[in-house]
C-alpha positions as CSV (number, residue, x, y, z in Angstrom):
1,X,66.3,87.4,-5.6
2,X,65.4,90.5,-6.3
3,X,64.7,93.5,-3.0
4,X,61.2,93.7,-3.6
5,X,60.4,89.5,-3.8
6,X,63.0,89.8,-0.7
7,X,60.3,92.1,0.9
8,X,57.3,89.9,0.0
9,X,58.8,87.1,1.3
10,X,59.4,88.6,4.5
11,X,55.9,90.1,4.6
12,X,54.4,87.0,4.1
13,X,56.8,84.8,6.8
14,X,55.7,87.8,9.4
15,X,51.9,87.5,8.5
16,X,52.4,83.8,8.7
17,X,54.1,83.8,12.1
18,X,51.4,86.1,13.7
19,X,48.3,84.3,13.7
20,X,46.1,83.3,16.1
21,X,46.6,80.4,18.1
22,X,45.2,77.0,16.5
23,X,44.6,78.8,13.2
24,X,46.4,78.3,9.6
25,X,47.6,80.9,7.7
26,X,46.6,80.6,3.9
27,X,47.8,83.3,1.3
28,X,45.6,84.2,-1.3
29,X,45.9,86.5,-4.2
30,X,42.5,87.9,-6.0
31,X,44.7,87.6,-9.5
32,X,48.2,86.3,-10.7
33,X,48.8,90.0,-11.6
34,X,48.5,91.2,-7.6
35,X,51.4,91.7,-5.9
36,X,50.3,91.5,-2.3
37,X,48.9,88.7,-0.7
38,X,45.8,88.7,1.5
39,X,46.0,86.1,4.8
40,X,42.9,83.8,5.3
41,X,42.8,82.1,8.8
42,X,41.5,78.3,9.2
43,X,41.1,75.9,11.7
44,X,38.7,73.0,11.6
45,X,35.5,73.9,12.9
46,X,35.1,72.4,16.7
47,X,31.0,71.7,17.9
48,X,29.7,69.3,20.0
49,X,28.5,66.1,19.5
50,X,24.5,65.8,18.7
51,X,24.3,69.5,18.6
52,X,22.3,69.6,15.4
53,X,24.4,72.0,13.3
54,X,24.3,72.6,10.0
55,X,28.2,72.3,10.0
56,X,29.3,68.8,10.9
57,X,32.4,68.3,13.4
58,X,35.4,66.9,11.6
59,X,34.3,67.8,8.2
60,X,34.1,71.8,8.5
61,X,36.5,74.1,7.9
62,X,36.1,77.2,9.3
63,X,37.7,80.6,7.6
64,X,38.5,84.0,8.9
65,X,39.3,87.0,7.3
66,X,37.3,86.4,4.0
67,X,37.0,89.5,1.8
68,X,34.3,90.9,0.1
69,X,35.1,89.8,-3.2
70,X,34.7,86.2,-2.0
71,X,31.6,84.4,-3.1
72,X,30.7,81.0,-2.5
73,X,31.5,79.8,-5.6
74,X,35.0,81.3,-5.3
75,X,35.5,79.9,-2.0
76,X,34.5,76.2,-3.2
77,X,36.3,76.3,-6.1
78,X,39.4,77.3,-4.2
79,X,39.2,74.5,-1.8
80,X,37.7,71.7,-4.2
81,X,41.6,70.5,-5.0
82,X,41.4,69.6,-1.2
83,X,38.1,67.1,-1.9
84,X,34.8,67.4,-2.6
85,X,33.2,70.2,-1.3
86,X,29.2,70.1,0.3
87,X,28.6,73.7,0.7
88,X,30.1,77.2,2.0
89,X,28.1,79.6,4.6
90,X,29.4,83.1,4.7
91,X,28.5,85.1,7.6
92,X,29.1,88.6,9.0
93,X,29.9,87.2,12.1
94,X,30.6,83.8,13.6
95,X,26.9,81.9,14.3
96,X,25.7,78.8,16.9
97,X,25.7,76.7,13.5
98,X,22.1,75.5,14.1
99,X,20.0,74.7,11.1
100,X,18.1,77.1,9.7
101,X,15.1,76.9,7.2
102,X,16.9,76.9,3.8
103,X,15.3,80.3,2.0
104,X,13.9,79.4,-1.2
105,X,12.9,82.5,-2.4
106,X,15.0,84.6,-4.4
107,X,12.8,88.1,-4.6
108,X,12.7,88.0,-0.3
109,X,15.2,87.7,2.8
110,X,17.9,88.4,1.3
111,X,20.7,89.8,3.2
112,X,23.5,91.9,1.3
113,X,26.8,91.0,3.5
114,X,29.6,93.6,3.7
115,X,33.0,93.9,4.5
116,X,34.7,91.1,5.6
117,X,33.4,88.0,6.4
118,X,33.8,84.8,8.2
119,X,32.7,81.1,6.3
120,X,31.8,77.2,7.0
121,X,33.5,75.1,4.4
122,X,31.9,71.9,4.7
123,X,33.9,68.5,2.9
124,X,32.5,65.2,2.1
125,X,35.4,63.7,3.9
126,X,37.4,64.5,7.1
127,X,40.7,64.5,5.5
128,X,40.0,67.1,3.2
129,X,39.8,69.9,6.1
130,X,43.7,68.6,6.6
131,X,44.2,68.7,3.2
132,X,43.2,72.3,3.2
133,X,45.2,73.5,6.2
134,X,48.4,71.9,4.3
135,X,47.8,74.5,1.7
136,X,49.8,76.6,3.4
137,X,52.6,75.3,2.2
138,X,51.9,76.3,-1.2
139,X,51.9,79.6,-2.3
140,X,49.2,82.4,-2.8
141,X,45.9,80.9,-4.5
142,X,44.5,82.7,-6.8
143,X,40.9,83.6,-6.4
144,X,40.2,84.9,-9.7
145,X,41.6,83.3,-12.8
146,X,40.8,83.1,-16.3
147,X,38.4,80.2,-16.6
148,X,36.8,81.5,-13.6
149,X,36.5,85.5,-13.5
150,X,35.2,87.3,-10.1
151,X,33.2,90.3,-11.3
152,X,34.2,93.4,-9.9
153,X,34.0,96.9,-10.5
154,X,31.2,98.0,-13.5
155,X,30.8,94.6,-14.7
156,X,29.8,93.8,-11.0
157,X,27.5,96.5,-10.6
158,X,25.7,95.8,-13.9
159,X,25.2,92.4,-12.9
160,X,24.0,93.1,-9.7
161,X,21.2,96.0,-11.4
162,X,20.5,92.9,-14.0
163,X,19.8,90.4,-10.6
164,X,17.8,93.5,-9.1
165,X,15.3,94.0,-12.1
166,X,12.3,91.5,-10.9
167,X,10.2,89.7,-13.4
168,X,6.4,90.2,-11.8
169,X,5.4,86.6,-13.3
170,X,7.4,84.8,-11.2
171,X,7.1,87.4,-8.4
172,X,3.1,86.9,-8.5
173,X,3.6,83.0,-8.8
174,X,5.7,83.0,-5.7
175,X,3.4,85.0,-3.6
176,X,0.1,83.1,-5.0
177,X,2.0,79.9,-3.5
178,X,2.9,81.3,-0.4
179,X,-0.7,83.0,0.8
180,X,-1.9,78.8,-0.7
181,X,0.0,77.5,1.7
182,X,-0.4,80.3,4.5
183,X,-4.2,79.6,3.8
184,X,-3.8,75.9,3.9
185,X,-2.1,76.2,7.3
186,X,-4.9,78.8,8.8
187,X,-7.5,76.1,7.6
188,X,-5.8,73.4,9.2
189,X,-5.2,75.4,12.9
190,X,-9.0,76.4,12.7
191,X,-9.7,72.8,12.2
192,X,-8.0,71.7,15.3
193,X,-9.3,74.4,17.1
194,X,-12.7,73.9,16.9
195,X,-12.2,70.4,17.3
196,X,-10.4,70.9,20.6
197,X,-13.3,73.4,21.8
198,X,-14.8,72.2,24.7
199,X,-12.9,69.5,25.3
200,X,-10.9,69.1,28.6
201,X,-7.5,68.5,28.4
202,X,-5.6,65.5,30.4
203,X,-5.7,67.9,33.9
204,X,-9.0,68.4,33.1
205,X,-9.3,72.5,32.3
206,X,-11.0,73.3,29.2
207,X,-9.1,76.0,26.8
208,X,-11.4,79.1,26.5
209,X,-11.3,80.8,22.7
210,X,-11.6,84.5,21.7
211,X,-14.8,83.5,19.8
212,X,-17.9,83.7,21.4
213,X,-21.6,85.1,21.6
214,X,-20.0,88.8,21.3
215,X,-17.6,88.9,18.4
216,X,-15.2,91.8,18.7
217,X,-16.0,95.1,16.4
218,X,-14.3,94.8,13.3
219,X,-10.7,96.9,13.2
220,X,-11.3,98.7,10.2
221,X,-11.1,102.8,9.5
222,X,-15.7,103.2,9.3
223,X,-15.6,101.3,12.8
224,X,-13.4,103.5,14.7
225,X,-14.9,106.6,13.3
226,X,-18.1,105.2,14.8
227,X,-16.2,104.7,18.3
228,X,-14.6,107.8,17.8
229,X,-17.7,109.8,17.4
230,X,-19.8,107.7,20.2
231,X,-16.6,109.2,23.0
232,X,-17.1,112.8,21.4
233,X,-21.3,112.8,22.4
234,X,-20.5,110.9,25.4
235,X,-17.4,114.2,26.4
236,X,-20.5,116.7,25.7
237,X,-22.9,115.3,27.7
238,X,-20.6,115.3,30.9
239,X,-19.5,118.7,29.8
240,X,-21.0,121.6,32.7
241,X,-23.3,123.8,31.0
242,X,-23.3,127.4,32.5
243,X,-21.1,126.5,35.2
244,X,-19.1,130.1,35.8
245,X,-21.3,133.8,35.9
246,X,-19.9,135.0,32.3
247,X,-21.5,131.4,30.7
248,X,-24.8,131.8,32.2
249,X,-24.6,136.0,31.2
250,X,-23.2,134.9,27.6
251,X,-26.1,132.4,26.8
252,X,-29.0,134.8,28.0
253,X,-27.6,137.3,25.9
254,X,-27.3,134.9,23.2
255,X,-30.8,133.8,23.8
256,X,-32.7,137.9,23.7
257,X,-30.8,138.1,20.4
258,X,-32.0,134.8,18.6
259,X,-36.0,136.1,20.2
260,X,-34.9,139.7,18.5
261,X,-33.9,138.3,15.6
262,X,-36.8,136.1,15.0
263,X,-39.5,138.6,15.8
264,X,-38.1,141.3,13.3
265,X,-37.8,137.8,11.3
266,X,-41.8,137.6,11.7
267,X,-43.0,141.2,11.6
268,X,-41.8,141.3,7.6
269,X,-43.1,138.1,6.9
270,X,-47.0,139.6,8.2
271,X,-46.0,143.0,6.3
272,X,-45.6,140.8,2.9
273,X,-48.8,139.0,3.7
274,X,-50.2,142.2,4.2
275,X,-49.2,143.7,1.1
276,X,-50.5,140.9,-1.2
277,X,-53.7,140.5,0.4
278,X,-56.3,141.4,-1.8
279,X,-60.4,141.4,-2.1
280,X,-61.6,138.3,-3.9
281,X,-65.4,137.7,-3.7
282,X,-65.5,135.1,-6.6
């Protein structure tokens, strides 16, 4: 063989012989034109019984070490000569596994994953997680091939704009049937609650609402002006008037200026009634 599939080989039995304990090593290429293979760790998916996870026991496979160009598809595609494959959960981290609310939206909560990853295979059958840990016995899978293309580079980028770019009908639609249902739901808890007013529970205590005789000011901009301005007359009346010598000396001279002012003030106002007074005996 030739000194550089010499090296490989060697490369690949040294990444082979240091993995973790109770984990596979699986070599995977992202195309038949690679040289070097990347190293995916497995090892069937332990959880306890009755624990309510979204992953099974038994049927889940669970894979380190996934890179970024991985997508779900990719992933069950690469493990669907094993058996038949439910579904694949990549992760940033490693989870509890609980069930989660499936998102069905596709404009919100979406969370853009980066770096590499970790992943829940889930099989129909048990044997198939044994089936995929004997791939490693085989040589690098290809991730990428020419049926199935991963996207990367400008083609990826372009389609991610393309899936970016949202179309407001169905964005509108979405949100009309989300504030339905939020409203439906309000309805319903408002129902219940005024239902349950008044009534004692089994201990006997009686649950006391917010509402009442009093409702609560509304929390808009007009009312808390109108609070605002009630704490600014209520400062100035507890204000001390005159309180040092220079106020009280400041506000009588104040005070001899506005009586100055409005006498001169008067004196022209009886000099122009002066002026245009004249004799009239019709």
């Amino acid at each position: 063989a030739p000194p550089r599939t010499e090296n490989m080989a060697a490369a690949t039995g040294r990444a082979a012989g240091a993995v973790l304990a109770g984990y596979t090593a699986l070599m995977v290429k992202f195309a038949n034109r690679q040289r070097s293979p990347h190293c995916l760790l497995v090892k069937e998916h332990q959880v306890r019984e009755g624990a309510g996870s979204a992953h099974p026991p038994r049927r889940t496979l669970f894979v380190l070490n996934v890179p970024p160009y991985c997508s779900p598809d990719s992933l069950s595609r690469l493990f669907s000569r094993c058996g038949h494959v439910q579904s694949v959960d990549i992760c940033d981290k490693p989870g509890s596994g609980e069930k989660k609310d499936k998102l069905t939206s596709k404009f919100f909560n979406h969370k853009t994953l980066k770096g590499f990853q970790v992943a829940y295979v889930v099989f129909k059958k048990p044997a198939a997680v044994q089936a995929a840990k004997a791939l490693s016995q085989e040589g690098p899978l290809l991730i990428s091939t020419e049926i199935h293309p991963v996207k990367t580079g400008i083609s990826k980028w372009i389609a991610n704009y393309e899936d970016s770019i949202v179309d407001p009908k169905e964005l509108k639609a979405e949100v009309d049937a989300y504030m339905q249902d939020y409203d439906k739901k309000m309805a319903e808890e408002e129902a219940k609650a005024a239902k349950e007013e008044g009534i004692p529970d089994e201990e006997g205590w009686v649950k006391v609402t917010r509402k009442g005789r009093k409702p609560g000011l509304p929390r808009t901009e007009a009312a808390n002006l109108r609070v605002l301005e009630k704490e600014k007359q209520k400062r100035a009346r507890k204000e001390l008037l005159n309180f040092y010598a220079w106020q009280h000396r400041e506000a009588k001279r104040e005070h001899i200026a506005q009586l100055r002012k409005k006498f001169e003030e008067d004196k022209q106002r009886i000099a122009l009634m002066r002026a245009q007074r004249k004799f009239r005996p019709y």
